[in-house]
C-alpha positions as CSV (number, residue, x, y, z in Angstrom):
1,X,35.2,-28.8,4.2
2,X,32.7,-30.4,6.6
3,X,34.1,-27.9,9.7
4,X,32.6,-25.2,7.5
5,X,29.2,-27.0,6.4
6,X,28.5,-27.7,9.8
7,X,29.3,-24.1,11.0
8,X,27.1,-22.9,8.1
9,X,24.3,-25.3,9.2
10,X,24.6,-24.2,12.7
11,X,24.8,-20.0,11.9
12,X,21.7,-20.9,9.9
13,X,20.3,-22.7,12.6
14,X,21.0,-19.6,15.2
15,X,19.6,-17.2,12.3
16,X,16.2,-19.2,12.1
17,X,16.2,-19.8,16.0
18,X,16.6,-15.5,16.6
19,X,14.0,-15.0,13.7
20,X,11.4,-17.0,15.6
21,X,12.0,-15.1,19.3
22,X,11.6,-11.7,17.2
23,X,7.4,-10.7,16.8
24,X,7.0,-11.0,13.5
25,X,3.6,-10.1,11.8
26,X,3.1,-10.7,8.0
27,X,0.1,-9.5,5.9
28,X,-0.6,-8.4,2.3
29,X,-3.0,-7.1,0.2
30,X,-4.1,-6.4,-4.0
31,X,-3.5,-2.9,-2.9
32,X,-4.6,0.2,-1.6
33,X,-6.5,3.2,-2.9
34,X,-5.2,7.1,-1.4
35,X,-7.1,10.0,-1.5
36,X,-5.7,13.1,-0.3
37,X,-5.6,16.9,-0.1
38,X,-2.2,19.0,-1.2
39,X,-2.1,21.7,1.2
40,X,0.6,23.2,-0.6
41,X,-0.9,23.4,-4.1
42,X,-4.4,23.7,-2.4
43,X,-6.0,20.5,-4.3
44,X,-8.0,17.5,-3.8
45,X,-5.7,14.2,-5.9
46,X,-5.1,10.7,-5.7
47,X,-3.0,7.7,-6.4
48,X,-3.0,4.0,-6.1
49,X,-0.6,1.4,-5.3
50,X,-0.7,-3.0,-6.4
51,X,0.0,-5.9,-4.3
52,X,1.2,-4.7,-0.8
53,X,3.7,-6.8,1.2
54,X,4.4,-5.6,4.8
55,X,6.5,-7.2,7.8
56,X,6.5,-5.9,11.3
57,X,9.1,-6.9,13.4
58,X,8.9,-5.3,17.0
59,X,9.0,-1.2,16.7
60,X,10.2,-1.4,12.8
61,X,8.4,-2.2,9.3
62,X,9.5,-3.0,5.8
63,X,7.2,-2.8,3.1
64,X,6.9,-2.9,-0.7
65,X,4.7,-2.9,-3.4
66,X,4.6,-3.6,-7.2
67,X,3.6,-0.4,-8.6
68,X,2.2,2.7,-7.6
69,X,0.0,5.1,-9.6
70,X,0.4,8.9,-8.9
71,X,-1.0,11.9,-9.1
72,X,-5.1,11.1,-11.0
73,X,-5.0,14.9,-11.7
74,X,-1.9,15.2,-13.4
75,X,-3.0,11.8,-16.0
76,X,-6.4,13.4,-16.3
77,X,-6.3,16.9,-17.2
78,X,-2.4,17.0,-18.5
79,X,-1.7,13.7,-19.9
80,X,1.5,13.3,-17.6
81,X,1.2,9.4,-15.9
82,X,3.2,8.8,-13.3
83,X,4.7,5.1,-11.8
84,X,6.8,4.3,-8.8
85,X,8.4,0.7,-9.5
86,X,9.0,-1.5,-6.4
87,X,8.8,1.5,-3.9
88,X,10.2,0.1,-0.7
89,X,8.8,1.7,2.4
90,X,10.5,1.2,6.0
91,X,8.9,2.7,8.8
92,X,9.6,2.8,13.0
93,X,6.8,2.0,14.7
94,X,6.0,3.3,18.5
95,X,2.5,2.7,18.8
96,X,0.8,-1.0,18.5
97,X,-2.7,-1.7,19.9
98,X,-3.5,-5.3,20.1
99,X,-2.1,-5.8,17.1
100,X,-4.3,-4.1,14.6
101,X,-3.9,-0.6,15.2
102,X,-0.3,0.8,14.4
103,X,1.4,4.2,14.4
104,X,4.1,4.6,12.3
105,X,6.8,7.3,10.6
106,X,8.0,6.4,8.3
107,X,10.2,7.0,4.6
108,X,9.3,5.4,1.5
109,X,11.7,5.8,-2.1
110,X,11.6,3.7,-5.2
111,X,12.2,4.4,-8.9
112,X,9.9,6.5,-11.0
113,X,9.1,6.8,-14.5
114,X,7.4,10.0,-16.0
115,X,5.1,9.5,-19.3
116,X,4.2,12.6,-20.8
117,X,1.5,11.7,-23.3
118,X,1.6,14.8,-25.3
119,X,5.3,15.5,-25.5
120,X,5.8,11.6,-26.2
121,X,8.7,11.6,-24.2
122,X,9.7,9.7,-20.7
123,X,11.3,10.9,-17.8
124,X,13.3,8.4,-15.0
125,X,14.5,9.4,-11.3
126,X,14.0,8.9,-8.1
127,X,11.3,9.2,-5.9
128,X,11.2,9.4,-2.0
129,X,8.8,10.5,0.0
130,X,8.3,10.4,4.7
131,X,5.5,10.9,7.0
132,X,3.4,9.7,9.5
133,X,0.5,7.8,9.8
134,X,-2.3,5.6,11.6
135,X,-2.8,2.4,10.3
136,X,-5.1,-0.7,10.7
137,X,-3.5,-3.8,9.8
138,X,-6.0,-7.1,10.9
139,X,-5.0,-10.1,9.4
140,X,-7.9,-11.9,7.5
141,X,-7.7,-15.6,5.5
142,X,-3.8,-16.4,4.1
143,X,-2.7,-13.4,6.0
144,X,-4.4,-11.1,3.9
145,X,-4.5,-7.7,5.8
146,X,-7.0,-4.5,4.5
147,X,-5.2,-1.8,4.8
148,X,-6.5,1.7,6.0
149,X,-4.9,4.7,7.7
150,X,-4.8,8.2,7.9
151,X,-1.9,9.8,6.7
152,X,0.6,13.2,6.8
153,X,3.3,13.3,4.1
154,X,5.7,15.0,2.4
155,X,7.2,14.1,-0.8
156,X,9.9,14.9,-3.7
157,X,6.8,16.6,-5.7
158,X,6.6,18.9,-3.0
159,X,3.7,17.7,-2.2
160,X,2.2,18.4,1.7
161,X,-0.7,15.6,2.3
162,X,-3.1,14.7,4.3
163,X,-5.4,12.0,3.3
164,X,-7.1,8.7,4.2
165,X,-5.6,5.1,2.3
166,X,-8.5,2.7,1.8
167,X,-8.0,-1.0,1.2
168,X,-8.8,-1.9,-3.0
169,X,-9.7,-5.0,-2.3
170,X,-12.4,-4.5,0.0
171,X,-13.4,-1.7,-2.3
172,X,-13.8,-4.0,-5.0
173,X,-15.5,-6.9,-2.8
174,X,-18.4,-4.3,-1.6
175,X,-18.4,-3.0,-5.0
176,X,-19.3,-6.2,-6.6
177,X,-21.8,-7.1,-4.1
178,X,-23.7,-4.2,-4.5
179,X,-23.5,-4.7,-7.8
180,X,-24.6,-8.5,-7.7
181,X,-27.5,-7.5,-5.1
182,X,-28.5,-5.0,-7.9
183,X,-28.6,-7.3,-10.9
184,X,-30.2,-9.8,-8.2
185,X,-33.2,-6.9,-7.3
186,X,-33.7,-6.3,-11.1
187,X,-34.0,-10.0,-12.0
188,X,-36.8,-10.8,-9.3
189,X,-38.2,-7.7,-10.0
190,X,-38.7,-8.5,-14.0
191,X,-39.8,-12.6,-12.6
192,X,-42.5,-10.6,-10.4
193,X,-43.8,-8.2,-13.6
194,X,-44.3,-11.3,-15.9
195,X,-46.3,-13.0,-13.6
């Protein structure tokens, strides 16, 4: 019984030991905003995806998320919502510039659920989608990593896109200081009128 404990502790040892000589980056992010035109349907759409995880380990990348959103038009104008649960994406990766700028092609599937608002039914499958894309992926504080590329993808909606991914929480950080600069501005400004 000890032979095999220390033959365990000793694989596990190699594992860690092979895991460290591999270049390994790490990042996340709250998520990621994608705006896009359908070439095939000839429209303008968009979707969303929370809490990005990605690992790049030499030419290769595996990513997931929590949840993505799809398809704005479809939820707007025909009450059809649209969610991708724990899509897993894994990508090969030729290009890498000093480490922030990436090329990648890559296939990304995960489980999706259908809501049709109007027909209060549900709908359950599978969802897959590959293409290529640039990327930027700096790492910032706690390995948090905005994330923003272009992108050219085909998926099981038949969708053809092309379309720029822009990093939510940046979006939301300028947002909110715009929005604090604003409410600062009309503040001083109602101080200054009093006087």
């Amino acid at each position: 019984m000890n032979k095999f404990r220390i033959l365990y502790l000793l694989f596990l040892f190699f594992i860690i030991i092979k895991i460290h000589a591999q270049d390994v980056k790490f990042g996340w992010n709250i998520g990621s905003v994608n705006i896009y035109g359908d070439v095939k349907n000839h429209e303008f759409n968009g979707d969303y995806n929370i809490l990005q995880f990605n690992w790049i380990i030499d030419k290769f990348s595996i990513g997931f998320n929590i949840i993505d959103i799809y398809d704005f038009n479809n939820s707007i104008y025909n009450g059809i919502d649209q969610y991708i649960i724990l899509p897993i994406k894994l990508s090969y990766v030729p290009l890498n510039h000093n480490d922030w700028l990436f090329l990648s092609i890559y296939s990304k599937t995960g489980w999706q659920i259908t809501k049709n608002i109007n027909e209060n039914n549900i709908n359950h499958g599978i969802y897959s989608s590959s293409g290529i894309q640039f990327f930027i992926f700096p790492k910032w504080i706690l390995y948090y990593s905005p994330y923003y590329s272009l992108f050219f993808e085909y998926d099981t909606h038949k969708k053809i896109k092309i379309g720029i991914s822009l990093d939510l929480g940046t979006l939301i950080y300028f947002i909110g200081k715009s929005w604090k600069e604003e409410k600062e501005k009309e503040y001083y400004g109602n101080f200054d009128t009093k006087k």
